[in-house]
C-alpha atoms as a printed R data frame, in Angstrom:
    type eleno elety resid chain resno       x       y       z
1   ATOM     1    CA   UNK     A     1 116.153  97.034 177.925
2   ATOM     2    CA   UNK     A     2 113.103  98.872 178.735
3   ATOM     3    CA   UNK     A     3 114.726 101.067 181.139
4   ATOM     4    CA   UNK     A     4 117.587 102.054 178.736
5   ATOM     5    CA   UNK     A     5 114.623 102.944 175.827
6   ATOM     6    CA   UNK     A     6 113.155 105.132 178.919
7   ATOM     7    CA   UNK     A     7 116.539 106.868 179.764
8   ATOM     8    CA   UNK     A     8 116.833 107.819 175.757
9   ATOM     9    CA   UNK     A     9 113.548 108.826 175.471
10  ATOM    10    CA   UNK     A    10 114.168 110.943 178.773
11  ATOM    11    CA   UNK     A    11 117.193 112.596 177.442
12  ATOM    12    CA   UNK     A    12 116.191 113.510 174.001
13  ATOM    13    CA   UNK     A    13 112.992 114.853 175.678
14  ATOM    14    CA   UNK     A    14 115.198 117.135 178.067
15  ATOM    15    CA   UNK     A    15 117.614 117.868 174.981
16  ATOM    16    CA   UNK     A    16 114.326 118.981 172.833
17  ATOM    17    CA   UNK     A    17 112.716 121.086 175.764
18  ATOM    18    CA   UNK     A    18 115.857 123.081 176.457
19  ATOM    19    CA   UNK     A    19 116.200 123.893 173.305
20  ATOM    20    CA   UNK     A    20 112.715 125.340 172.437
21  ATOM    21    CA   UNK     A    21 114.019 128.099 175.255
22  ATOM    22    CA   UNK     A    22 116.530 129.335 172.377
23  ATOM    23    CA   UNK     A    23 114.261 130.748 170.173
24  ATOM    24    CA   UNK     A    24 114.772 133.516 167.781
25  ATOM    25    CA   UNK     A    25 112.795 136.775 168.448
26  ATOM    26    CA   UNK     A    26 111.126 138.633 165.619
27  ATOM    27    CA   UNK     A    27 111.471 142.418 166.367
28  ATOM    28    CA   UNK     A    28 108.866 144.558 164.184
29  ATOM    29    CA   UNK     A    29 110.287 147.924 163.944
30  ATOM    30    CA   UNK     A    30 109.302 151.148 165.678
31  ATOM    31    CA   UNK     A    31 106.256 148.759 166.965
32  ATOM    32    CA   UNK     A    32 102.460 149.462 165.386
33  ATOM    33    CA   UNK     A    33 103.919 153.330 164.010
34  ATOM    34    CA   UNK     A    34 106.112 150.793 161.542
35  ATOM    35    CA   UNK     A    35 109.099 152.206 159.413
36  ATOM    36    CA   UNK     A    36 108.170 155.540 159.563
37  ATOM    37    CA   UNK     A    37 109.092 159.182 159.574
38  ATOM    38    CA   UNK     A    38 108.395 160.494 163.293
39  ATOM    39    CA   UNK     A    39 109.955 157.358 165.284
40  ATOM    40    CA   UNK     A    40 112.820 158.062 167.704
41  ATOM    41    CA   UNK     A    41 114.911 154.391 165.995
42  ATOM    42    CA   UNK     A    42 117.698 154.490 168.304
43  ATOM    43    CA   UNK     A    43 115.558 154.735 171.128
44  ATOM    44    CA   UNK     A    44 113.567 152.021 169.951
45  ATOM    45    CA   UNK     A    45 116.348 149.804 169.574
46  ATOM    46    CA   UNK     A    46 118.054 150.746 172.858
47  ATOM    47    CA   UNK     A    47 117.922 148.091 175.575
48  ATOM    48    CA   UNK     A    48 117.095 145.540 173.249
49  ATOM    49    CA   UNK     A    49 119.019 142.080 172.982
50  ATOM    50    CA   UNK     A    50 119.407 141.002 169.839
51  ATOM    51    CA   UNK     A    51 121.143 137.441 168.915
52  ATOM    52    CA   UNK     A    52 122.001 135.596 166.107
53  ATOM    53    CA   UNK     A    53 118.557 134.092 164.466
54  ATOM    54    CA   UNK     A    54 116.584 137.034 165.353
55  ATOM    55    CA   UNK     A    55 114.789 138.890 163.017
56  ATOM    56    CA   UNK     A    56 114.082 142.719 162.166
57  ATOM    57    CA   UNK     A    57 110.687 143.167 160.380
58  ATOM    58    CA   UNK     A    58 109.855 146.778 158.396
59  ATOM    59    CA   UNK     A    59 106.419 147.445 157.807
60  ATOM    60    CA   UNK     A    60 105.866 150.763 155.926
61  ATOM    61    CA   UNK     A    61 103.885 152.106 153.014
62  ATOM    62    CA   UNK     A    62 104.533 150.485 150.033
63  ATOM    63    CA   UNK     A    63 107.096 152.481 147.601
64  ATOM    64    CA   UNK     A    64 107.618 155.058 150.531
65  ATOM    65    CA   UNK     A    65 111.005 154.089 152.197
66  ATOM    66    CA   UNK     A    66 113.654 150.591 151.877
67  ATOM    67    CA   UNK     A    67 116.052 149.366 154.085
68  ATOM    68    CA   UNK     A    68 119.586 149.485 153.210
69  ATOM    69    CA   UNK     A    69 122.686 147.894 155.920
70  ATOM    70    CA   UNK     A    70 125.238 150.065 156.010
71  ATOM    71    CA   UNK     A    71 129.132 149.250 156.275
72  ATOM    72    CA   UNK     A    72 130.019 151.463 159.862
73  ATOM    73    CA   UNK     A    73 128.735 153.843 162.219
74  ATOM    74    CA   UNK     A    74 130.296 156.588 160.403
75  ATOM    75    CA   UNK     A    75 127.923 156.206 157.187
76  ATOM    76    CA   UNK     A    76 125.045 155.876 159.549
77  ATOM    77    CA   UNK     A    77 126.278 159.206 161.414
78  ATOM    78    CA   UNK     A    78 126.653 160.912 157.955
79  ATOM    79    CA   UNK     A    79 124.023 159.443 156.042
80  ATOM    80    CA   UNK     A    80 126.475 158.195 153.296
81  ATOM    81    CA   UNK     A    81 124.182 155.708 151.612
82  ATOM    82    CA   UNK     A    82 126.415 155.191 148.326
83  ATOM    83    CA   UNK     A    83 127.798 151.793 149.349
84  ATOM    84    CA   UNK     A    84 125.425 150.333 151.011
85  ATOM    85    CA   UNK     A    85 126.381 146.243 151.768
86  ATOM    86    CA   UNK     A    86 122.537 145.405 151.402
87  ATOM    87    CA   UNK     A    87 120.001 147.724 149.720
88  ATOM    88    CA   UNK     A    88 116.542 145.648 150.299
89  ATOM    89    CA   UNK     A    89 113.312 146.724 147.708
90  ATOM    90    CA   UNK     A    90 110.287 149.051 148.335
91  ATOM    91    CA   UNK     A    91 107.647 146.705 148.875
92  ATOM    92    CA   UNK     A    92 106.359 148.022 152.427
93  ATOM    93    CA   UNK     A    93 107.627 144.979 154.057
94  ATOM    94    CA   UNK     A    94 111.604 143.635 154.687
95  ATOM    95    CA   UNK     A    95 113.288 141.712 156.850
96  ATOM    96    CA   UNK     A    96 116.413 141.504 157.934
97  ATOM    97    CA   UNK     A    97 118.040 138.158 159.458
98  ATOM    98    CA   UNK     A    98 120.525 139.106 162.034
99  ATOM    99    CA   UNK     A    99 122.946 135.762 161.189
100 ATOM   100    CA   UNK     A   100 126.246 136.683 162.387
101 ATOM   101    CA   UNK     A   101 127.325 138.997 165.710
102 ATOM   102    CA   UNK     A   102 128.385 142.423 166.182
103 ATOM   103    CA   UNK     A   103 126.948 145.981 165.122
104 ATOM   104    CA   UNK     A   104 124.516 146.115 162.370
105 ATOM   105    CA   UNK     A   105 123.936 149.476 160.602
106 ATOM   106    CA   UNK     A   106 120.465 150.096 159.467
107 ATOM   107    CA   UNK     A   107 118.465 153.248 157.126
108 ATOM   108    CA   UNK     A   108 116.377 154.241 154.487
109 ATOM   109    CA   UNK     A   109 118.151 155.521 151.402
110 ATOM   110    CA   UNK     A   110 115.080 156.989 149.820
111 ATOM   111    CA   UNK     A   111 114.865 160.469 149.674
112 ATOM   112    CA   UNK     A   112 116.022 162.315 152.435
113 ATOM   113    CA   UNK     A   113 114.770 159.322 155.022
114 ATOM   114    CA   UNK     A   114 118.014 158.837 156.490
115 ATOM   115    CA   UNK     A   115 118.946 162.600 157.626
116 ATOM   116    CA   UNK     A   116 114.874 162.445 159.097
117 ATOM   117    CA   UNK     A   117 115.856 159.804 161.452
118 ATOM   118    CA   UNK     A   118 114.974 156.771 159.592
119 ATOM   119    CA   UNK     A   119 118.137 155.273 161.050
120 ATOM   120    CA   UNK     A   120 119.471 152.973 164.142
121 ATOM   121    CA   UNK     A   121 121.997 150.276 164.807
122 ATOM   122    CA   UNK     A   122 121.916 147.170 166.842
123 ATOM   123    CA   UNK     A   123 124.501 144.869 168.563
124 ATOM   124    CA   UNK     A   124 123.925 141.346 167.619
125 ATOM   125    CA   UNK     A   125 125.605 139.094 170.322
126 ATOM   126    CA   UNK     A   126 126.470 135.366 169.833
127 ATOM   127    CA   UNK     A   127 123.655 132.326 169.654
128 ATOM   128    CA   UNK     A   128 123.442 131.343 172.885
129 ATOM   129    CA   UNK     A   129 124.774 127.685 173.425
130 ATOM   130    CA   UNK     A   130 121.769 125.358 172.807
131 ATOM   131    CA   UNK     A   131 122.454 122.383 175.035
132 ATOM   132    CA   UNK     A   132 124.014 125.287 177.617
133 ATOM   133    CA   UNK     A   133 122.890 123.343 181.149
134 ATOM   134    CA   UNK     A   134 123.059 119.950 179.333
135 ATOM   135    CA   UNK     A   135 126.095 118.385 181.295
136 ATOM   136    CA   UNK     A   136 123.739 118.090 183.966
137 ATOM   137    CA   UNK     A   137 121.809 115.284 182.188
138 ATOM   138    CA   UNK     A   138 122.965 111.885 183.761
């Protein structure tokens, strides 16, 4: 009986420390120069993997900018902030949960923010599986 308890306890262990290694990341944008005019965004956000569960955290000067998602690469291109599918407040700090996969479009609609670069996309890519590895427990 005692070495079934330590078998459980030995799997649920494993099963708890593999999963820790799935963690979300919390990416605060364009680093310590924040949400702000004079930051190359794409470039920032190139070379980056993003997955479900992370997080995108604005930090700008309160009133100064928002964050708005955008429906397609073509309103991003164009600026075309009229129908935006999320338009977040001015508080000087958002965040966005990235929850499902594929191509998230991301700008400020305040002023003329978006046309002075305060714009980028990312491609969020599926959870990774959180027992992945776990048929080799026996």
């Amino acid at each position: 009986m005692a070495n079934k308890k330590l078998c459980i306890f030995i799997l649920i262990a494993t099963i708890v420390t593999q999963a820790t290694w799935v963690r979300a990341v919390e990416y605060t944008v364009g680093e310590c120069k924040g949400w702000n005019e004079g930051v190359d965004f794409q470039a920032w956000a190139d070379g980056k993997q993003y997955s479900q569960g992370d997080r995108l955290v604005f930090n700008y000067e309160y009133g100064k900018h928002n964050v708005v998602l955008l429906p397609d690469q073509a309103s991003l291109d164009n600026c075309n902030l009229e129908k935006p599918l999320i338009s977040l407040a001015h508080c000087g700090r958002n965040v966005v949960n990235l929850r499902t996969p594929g191509k998230v479009y991301v700008s400020s609609a305040v002023g003329e923010d978006c046309k002075k670069g305060l714009k980028f996309w990312v491609d969020v890519k599926p959870c990774p599986a959180v027992l992945q590895g776990a048929h080799y427990i026996t």
